[in-house]
DRENDO-916960 format. One record per residue: residue in three letters; x, y, z of N, C-alpha, C in turn. Coordinates in steps of 0.2 Angstrom, whole numbers, padded with zeros to 4 digits, always signed. Layout:
ALAXYZXYZXYZ
...
//
This chain:
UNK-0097-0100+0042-0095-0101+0035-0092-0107+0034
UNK-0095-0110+0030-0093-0116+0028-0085-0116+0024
UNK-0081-0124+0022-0076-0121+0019-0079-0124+0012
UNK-0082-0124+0010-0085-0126+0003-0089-0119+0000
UNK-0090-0115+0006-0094-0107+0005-0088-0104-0001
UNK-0090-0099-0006-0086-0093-0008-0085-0088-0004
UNK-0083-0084-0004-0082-0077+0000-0082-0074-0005
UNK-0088-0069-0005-0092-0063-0010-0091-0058-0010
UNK-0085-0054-0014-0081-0046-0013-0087-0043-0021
UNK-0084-0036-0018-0088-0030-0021-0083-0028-0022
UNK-0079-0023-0027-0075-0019-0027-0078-0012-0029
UNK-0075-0004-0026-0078+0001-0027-0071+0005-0027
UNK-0072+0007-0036-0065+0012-0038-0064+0007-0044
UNK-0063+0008-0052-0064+0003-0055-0055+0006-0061
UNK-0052+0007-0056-0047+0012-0060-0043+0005-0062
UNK-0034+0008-0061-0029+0003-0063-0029-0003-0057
UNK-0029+0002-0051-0027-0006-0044-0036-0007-0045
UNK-0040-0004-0044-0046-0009-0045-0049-0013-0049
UNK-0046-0014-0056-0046-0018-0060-0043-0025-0057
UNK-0037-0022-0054-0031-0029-0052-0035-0032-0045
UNK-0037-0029-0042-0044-0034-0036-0048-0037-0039
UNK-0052-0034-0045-0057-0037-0047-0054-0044-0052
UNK-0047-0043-0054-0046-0048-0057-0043-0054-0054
UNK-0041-0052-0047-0036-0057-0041-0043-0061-0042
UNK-0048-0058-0038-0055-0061-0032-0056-0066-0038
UNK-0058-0065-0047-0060-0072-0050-0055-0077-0050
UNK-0049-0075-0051-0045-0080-0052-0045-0085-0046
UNK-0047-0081-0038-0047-0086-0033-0051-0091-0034
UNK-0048-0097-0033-0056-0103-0032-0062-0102-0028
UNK-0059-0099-0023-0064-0098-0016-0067-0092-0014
UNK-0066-0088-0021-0070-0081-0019-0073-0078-0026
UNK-0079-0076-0026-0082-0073-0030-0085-0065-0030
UNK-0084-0063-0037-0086-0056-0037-0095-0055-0039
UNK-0096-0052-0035-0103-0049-0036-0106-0043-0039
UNK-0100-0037-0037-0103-0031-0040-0096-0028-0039
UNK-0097-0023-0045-0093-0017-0047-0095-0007-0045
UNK-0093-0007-0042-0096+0000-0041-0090+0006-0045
UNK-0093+0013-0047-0088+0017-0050-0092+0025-0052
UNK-0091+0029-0051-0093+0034-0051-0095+0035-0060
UNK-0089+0034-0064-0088+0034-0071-0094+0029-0074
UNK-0095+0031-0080-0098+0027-0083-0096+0020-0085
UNK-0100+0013-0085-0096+0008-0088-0095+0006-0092
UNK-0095+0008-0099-0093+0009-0106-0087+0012-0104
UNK-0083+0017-0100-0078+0019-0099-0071+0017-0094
UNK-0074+0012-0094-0069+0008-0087-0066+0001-0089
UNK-0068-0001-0094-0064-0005-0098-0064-0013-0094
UNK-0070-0014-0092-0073-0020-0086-0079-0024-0090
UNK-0078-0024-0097-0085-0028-0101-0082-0035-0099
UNK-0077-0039-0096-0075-0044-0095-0079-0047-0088
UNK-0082-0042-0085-0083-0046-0080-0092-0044-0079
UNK-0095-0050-0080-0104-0051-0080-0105-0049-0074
UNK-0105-0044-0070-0109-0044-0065-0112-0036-0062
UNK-0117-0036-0059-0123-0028-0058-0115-0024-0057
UNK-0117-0016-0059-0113-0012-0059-0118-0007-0056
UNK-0114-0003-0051-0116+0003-0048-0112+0008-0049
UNK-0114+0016-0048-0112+0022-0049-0110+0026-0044
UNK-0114+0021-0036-0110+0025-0029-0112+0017-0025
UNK-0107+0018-0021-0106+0014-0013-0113+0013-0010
UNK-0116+0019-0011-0125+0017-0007-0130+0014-0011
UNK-0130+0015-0018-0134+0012-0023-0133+0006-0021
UNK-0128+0002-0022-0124-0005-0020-0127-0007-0014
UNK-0126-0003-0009-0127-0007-0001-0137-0006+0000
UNK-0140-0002-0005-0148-0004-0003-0152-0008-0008
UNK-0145-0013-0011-0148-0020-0013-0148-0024-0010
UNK-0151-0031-0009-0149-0037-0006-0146-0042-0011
UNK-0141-0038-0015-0134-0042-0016-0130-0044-0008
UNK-0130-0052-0008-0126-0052-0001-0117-0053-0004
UNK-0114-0049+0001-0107-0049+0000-0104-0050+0006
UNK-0098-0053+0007-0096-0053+0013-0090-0048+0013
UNK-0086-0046+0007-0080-0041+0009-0082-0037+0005
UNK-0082-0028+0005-0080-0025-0002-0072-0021-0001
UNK-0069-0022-0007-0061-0018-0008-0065-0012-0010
UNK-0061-0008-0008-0060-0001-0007-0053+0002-0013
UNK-0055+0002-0017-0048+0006-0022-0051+0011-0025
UNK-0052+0015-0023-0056+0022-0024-0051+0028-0022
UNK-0050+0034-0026-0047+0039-0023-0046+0039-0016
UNK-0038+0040-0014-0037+0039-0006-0040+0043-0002
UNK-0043+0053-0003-0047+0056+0000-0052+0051+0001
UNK-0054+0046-0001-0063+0043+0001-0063+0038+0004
UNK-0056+0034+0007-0055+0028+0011-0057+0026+0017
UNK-0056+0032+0020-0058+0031+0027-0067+0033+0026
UNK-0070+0037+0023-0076+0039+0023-0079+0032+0019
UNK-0078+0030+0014-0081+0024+0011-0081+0017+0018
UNK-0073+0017+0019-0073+0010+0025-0079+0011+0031
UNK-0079+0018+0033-0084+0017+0040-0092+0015+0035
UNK-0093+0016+0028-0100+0017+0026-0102+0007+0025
UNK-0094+0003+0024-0096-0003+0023-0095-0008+0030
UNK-0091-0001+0035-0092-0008+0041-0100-0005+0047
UNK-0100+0001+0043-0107+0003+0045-0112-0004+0045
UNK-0112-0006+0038-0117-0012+0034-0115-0017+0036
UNK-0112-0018+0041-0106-0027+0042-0102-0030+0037
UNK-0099-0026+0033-0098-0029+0028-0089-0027+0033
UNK-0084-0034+0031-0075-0033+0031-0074-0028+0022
UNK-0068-0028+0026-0065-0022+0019-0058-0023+0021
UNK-0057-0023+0013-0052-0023+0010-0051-0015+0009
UNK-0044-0011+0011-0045-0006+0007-0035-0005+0007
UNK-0035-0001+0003-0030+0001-0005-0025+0007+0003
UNK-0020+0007+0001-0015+0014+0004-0016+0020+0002
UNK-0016+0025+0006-0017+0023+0014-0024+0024+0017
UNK-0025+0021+0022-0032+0017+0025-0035+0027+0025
UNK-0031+0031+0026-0035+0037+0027-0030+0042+0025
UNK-0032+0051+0026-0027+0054+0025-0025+0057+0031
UNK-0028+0056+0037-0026+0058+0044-0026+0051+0047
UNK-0021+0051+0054-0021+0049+0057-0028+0046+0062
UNK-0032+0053+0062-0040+0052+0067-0043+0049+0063
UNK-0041+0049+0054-0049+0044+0052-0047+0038+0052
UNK-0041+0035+0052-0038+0028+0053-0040+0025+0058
UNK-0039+0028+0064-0043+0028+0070-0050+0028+0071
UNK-0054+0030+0067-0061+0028+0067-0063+0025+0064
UNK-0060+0023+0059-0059+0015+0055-0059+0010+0059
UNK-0053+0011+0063-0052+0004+0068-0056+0004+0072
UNK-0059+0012+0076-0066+0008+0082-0070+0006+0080
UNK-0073+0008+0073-0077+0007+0070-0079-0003+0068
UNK-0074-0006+0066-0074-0011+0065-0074-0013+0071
UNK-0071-0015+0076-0069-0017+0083-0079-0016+0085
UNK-0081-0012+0084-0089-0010+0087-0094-0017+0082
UNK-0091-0017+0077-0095-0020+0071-0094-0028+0072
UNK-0088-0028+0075-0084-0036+0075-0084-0038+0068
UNK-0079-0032+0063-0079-0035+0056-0070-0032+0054
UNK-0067-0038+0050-0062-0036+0049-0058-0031+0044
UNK-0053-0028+0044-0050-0021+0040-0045-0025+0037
UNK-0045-0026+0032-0038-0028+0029-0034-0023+0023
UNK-0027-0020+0027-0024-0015+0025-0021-0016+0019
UNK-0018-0015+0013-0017-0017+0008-0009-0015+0008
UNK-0005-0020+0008+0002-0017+0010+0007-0022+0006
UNK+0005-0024+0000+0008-0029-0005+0014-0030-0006
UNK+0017-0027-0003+0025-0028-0005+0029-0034+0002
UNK+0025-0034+0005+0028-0038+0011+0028-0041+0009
UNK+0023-0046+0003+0025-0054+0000+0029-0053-0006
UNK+0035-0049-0009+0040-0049-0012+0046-0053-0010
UNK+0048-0060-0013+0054-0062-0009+0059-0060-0007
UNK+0063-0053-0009+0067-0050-0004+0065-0046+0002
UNK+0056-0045+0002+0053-0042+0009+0055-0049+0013
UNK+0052-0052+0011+0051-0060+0016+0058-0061+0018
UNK+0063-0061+0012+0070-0062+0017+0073-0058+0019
UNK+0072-0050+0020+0074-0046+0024+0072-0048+0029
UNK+0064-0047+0030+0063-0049+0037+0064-0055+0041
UNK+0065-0060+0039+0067-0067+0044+0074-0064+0045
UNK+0080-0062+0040+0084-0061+0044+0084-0056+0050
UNK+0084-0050+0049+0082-0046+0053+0080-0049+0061
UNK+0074-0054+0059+0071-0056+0067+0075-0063+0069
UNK+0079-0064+0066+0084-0069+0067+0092-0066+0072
UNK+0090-0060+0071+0095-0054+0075+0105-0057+0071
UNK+0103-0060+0065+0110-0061+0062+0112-0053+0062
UNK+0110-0048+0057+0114-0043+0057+0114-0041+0065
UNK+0113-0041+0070+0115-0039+0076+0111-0033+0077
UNK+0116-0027+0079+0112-0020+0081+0112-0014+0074
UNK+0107-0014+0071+0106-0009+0067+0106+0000+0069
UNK+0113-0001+0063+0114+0007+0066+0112+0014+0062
UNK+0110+0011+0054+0108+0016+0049+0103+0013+0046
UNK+0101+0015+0043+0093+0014+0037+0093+0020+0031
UNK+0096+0017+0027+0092+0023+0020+0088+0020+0017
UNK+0084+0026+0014+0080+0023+0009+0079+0027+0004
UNK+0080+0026-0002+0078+0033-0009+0073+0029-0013
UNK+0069+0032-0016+0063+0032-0019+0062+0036-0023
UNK+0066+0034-0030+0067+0041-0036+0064+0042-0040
UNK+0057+0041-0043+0051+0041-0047+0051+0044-0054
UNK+0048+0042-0059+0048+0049-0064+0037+0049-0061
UNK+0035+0053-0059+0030+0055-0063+0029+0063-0063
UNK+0025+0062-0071+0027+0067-0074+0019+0069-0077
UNK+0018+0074-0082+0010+0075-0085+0008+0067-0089
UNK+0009+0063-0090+0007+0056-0091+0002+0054-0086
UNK+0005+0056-0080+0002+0053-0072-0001+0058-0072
UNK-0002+0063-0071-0005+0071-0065-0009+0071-0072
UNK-0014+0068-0073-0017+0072-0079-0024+0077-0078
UNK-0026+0082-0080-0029+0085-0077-0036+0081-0074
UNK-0040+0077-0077-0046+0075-0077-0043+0070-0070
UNK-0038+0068-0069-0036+0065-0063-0037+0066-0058
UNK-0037+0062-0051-0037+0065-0044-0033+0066-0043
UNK-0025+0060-0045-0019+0061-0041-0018+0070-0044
UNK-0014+0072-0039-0009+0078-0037-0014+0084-0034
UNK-0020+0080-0034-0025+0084-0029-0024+0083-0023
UNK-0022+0090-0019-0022+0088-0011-0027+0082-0006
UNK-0033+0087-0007-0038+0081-0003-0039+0075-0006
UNK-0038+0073-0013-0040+0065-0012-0034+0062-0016
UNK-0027+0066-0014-0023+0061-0016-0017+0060-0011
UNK-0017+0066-0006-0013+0067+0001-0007+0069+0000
UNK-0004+0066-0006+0003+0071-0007+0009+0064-0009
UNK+0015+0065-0012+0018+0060-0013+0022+0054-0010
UNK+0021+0056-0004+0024+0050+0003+0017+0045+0002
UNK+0011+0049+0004+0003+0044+0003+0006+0039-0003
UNK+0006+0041-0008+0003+0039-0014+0007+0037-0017
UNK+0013+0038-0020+0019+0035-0020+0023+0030-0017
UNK+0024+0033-0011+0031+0029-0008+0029+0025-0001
UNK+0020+0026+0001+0019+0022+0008+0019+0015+0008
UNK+0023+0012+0003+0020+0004+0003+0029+0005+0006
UNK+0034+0007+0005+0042+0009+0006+0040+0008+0013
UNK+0037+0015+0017+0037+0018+0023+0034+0009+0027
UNK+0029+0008+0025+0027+0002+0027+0032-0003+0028
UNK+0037-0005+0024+0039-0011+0024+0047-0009+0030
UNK+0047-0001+0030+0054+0003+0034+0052+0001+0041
UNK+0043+0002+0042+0042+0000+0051+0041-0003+0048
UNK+0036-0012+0046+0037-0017+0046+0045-0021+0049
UNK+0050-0017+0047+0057-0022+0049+0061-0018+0055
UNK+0060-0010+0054+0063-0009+0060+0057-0004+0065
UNK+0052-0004+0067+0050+0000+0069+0048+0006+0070
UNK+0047+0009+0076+0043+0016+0075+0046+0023+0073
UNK+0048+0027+0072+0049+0033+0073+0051+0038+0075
UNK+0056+0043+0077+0055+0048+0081+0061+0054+0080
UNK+0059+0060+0084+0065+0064+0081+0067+0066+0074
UNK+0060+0068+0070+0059+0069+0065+0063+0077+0061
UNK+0066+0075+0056+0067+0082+0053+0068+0079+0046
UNK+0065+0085+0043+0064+0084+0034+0063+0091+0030
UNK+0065+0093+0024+0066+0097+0018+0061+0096+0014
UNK+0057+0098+0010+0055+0097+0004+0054+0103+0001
UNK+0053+0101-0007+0054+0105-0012+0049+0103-0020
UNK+0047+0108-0022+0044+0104-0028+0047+0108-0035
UNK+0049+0105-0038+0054+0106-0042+0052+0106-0050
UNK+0046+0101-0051+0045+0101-0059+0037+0100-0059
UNK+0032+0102-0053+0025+0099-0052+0022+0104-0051
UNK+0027+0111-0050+0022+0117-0050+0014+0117-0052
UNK+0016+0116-0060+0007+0116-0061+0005+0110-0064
UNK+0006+0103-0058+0005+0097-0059+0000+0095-0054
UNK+0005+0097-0049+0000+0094-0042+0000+0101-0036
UNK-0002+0098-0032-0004+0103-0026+0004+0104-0021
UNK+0007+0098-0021+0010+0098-0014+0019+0097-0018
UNK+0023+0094-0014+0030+0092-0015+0032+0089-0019
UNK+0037+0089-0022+0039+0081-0026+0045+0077-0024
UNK+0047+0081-0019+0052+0079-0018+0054+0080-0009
UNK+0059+0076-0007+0059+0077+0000+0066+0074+0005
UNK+0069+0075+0009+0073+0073+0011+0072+0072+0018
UNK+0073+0066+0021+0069+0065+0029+0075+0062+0034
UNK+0075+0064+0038+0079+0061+0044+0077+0063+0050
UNK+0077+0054+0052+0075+0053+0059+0078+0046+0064
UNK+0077+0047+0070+0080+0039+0071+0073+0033+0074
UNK+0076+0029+0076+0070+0021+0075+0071+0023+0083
UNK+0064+0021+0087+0062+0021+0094+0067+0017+0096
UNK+0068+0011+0093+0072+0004+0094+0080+0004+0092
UNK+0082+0010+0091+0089+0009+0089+0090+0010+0083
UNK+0095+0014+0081+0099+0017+0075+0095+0023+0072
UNK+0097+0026+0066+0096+0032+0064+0094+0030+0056
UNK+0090+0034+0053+0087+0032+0047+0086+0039+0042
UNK+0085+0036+0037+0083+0044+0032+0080+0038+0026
UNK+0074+0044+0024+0070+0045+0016+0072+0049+0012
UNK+0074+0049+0006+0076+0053-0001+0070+0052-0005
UNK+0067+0055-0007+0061+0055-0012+0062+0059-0016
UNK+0058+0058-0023+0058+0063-0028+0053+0058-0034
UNK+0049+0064-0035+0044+0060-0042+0046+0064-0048
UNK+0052+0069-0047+0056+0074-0053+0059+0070-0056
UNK+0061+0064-0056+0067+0059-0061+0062+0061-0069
UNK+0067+0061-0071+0065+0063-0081+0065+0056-0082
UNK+0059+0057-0086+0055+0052-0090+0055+0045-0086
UNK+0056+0042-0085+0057+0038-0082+0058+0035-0073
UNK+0056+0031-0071+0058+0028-0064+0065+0026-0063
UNK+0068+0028-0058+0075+0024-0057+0074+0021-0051
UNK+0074+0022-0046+0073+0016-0040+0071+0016-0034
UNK+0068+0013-0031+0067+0011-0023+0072+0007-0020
UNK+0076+0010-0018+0081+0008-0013+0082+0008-0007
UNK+0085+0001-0001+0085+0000+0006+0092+0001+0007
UNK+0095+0003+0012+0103+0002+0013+0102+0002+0019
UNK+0104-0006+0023+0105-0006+0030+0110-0010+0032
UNK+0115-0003+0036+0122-0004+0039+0120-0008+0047
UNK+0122-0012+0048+0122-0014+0055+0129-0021+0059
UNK+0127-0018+0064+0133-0021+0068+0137-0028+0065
UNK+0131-0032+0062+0134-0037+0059+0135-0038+0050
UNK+0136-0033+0047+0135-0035+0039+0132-0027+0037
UNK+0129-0028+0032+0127-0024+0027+0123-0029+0021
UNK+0118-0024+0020+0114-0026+0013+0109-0020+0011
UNK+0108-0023+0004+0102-0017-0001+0098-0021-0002
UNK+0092-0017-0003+0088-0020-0010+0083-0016-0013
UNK+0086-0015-0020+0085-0011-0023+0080-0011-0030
UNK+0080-0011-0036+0076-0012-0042+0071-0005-0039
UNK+0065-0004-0045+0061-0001-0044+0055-0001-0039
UNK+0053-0006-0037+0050-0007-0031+0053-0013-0024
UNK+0059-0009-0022+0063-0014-0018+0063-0023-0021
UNK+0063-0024-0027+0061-0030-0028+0066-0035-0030
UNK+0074-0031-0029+0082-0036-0031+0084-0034-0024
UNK+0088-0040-0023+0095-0042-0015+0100-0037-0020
UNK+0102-0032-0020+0109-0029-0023+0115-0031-0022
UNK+0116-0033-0015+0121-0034-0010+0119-0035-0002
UNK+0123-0041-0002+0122-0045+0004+0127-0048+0009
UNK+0133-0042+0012+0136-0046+0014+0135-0047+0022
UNK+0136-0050+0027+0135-0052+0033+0138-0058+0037
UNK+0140-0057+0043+0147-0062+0045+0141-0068+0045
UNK+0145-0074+0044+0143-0081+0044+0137-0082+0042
UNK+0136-0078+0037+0132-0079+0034+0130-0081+0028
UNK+0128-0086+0022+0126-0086+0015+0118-0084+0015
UNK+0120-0082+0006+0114-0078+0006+0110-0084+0002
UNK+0104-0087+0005+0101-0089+0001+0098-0089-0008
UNK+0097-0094-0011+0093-0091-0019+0084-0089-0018
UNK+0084-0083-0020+0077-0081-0019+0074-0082-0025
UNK+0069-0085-0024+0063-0082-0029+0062-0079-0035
UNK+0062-0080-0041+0062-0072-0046+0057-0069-0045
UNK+0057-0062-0044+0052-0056-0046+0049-0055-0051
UNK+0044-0052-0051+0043-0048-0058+0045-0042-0057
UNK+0049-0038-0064+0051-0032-0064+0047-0027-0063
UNK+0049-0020-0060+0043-0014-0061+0044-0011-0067
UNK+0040-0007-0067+0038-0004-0074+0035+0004-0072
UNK+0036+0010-0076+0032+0015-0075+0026+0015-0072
UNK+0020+0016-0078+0014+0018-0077+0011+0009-0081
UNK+0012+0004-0083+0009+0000-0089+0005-0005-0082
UNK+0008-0012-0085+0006-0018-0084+0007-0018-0077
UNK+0002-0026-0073+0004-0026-0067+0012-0029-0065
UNK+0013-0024-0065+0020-0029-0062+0024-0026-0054
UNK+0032-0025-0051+0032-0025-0048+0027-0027-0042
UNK+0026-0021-0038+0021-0021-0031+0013-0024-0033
UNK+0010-0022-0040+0005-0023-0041+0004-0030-0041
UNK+0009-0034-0044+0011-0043-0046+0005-0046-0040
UNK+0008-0041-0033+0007-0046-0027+0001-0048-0024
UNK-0005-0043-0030-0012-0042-0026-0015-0049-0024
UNK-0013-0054-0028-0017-0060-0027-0016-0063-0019
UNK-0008-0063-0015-0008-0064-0011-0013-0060-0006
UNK-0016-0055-0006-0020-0051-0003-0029-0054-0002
UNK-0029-0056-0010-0036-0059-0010-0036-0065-0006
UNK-0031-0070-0006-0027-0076-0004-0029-0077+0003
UNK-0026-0071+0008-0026-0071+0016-0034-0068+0016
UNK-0038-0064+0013-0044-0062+0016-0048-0069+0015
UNK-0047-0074+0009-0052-0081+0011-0050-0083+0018
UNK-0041-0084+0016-0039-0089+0022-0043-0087+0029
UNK-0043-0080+0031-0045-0076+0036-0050-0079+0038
UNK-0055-0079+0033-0064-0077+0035-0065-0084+0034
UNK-0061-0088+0032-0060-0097+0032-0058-0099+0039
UNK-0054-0097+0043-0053-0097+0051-0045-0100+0049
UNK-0041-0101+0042-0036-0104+0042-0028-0100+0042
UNK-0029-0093+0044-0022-0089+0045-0027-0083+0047
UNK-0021-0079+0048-0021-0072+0053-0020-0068+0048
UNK-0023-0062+0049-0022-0055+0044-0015-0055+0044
UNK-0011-0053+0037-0006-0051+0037-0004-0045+0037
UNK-0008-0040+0036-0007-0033+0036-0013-0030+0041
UNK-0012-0030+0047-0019-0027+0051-0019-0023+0051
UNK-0023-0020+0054-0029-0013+0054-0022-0006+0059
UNK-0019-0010+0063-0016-0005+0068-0011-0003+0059
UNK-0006-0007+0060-0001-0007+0054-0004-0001+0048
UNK-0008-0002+0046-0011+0003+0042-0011+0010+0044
UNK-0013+0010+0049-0013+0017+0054-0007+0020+0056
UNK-0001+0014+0055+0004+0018+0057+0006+0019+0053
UNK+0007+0019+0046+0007+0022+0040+0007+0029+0040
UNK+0000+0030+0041-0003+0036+0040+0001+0041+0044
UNK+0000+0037+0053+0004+0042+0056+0011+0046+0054
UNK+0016+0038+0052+0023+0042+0050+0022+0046+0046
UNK+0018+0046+0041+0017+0051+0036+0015+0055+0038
UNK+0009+0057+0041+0007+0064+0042+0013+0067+0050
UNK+0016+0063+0052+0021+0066+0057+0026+0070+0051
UNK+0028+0067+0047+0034+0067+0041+0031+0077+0039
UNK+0024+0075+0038+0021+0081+0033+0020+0087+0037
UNK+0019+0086+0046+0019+0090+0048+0027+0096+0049
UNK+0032+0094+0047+0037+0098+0048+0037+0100+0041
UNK+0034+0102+0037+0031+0108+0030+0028+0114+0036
UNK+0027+0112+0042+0023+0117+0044+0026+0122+0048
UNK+0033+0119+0051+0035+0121+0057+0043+0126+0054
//
C-alpha cells in the first residue's frame, strides 16, 4: 500500500457509535468509506449524509467486489465475535466496538483467526487517548507513585427506560452481556491498562430498578487484588436517578495519591505526590447521558487515526487484540461469582 493509497472501511451496525466511525473515517484525509451495512431500513438510520451502497447483512456486502480494506464492527456486542471471524474470514482487518466478544473462547478465536489470516484486530478502547488516561499512565510507568497499594473505582450511571427501550437490544442477556460489557469495560480496560491482571476475585450484585428492564444486574460490588501488587475494588450501579454521576479512579500508593474523576474518568480531581508537580493537561470534552458525542465517544477519531497509521506501516496498534480479550476475561471471571 502506497502512502498516497486511502484505506477503505465499511462499517456494519449503523446505530449511535456506528454513526461516530462512519463519521471519524470521512473526516480522515486518508481513509475512505465505501459501504454502510445495517439490518434496519435506511430511511431509519438517519445516514442520508453519507452517498455510499447500503446493505442489510455483513454477507450481502462481502459477495460484492466492493474492495475494502477494514470493516468496523459496531453491531450489537452478541454479534462481534461472530461478525469478526466472518470479515477476517474474507481478509478483511477489523475494527470492532467493546467488547471483542461475550466469552472469553470467542475472543480467542478472533485472535487465531486473524493470526491464520495475517490480518489485523483493532480493539476499540478509546478512553486510553483521554488526557488524564495518557497522564496516569506515564506517571505510573515512571514508578513516581512507588508501590501501589489500593485501587478504586465507582461507576455510577443513571440508565434508566430512556436507554432499555423495549425494541432495543441493550438489557438483552445474549447481545448485550450485561452491565460490566456495556457499560463500564472501557473503565475495566483502562484499570488493567495501568495496573495489570487480576486475581482473588470476590463480588455482590444486585438489581435494584431493572427488574423489568433488562435481563441481568445493575449494580455490583467487586474486590480483588492486582497479580502485581495491591488490592483493588469495582462499585457499579446503572440505578443512579435520572441522571449520571461519575466514573471514578482513587489510587492510594506508596508515594502520593490521586483521582480522576468527571463522568467518563475525564477530570485530574486531585493530585497529590512527593516531588512531584502536576502538569497542565489538555481540556476534555465533558460527558453527557445519552445525547451528543462527547466524553469517551469524542475519542473515536484517534481510533480511525492509528488503523491508517497501522496499515501505513507508520505506528503500532494501540489497543491489540490480546488487550481486548482481557477485557472480556476480567469480566466474565467478575460474572462468574453470580454463580458460585
Amino acid at each position: 500500500m502506497t502512502s498516497k493509497e486511502k484505506i477503505r472501511f465499511a462499517v456494519i451496525g449503523c446505530g449511535h457509535i456506528g454513526k461516530r466511525h462512519a463519521e471519524m473515517i470521512v473526516r480522515n484525509e486518508e481513509s475512505e468509506l465505501v459501504a454502510l451495512i445495517d439490518t434496519k431500513e435506511r430511511s431509519d438510520l438517519g445516514i442520508d449524509q453519507y452517498d455510499v451502497p447500503f446493505f442489510k447483512s455483513l454477507e450481502d456486502f462481502l459477495q460484492t467486489n466492493i474492495e475494502v480494506d477494514v470493516i468496523n464492527i459496531a453491531s450489537p456486542n452478541g454479534f462481534h465475535a461472530e461478525q469478526s471471524l466472518k470479515c477476517l474470514a474474507a481478509k478483511k482487518h477489523i475494527v470492532v466496538e467493546k467488547p471483542m466478544g461475550l466469552r472469553k473462547q470467542d475472543a480467542e478465536s478472533v485472535i487465531f483467526k486473524a493470526l491464520h489470516v495475517h490480518r489485523h484486530v483493532f480493539a476499540v478502547m478509546q478512553n486510553r487517548y483521554s488526557p488524564p488516561s495518557v497522564w496516569i499512565k506515564e506517571l505510573i510507568e515512571s514508578n513516581k507513585l512507588g508501590k501501589i497499594f489500593m485501587v478504586q473505582m465507582n461507576c455510577y450511571w443513571n440508565r434508566d427506560d430512556r436507554y432499555y427501550k423495549p425494541e432495543s437490544w441493550h438489557g438483552k442477556i445474549d447481545l448485550d452481556g450485561g452491565t460490566l460489557f456495556t457499560q463500564f469495560s472501557h473503565f475495566i480496560d483502562i484499570m488493567y491498562w495501568l495496573f495489570g491482571d487480576i486475581e482473588n476475585i470476590q463480588a455482590k450484585f444486585d438489581d435494584f430498578n431493572h427488574k423489568d428492564l433488562t435481563d441481568f444486574e445493575d449494580s455490583g460490588f467487586v474486590n480483588f487484588d492486582f497479580v502485581n501488587g495491591g488490592m483493588g475494588s469495582i462499585n457499579y450501579s446503572t440505578a443512579v436517578w435520572n441522571k449520571n454521576m461519575e466514573s471514578s479512579m482513587t489510587v492510594v500508593a506508596e508515594n502520593g495519591s490521586i483521582k480522576i474523576g468527571g463522568q467518563y474518568m475525564n477530570e485530574v480531581e486531585y493530585c497529590h505526590v512527593k516531588d512531584y508537580e502536576m502538569p497542565k493537561l489538555s481540556p476534555t470534552n465533558p460527558g453527557n447521558d445519552y445525547g451528543a458525542y462527547k466524553g469517551s465517544a469524542a475519542n473515536h477519531h484517534y481510533i480511525i487515526e492509528n488503523v491508517v497509521d497501522v496499515l501505513k506501516g507508520r505506528a503500532p496498534i494501540t489497543t491489540n487484540a490480546l488487550e481486548g480479550l482481557k477485557v472480556v476475561d476480567i469480566v466474565e471471571r467478575i460474572y462468574q461469582e453470580k454463580k458460585k
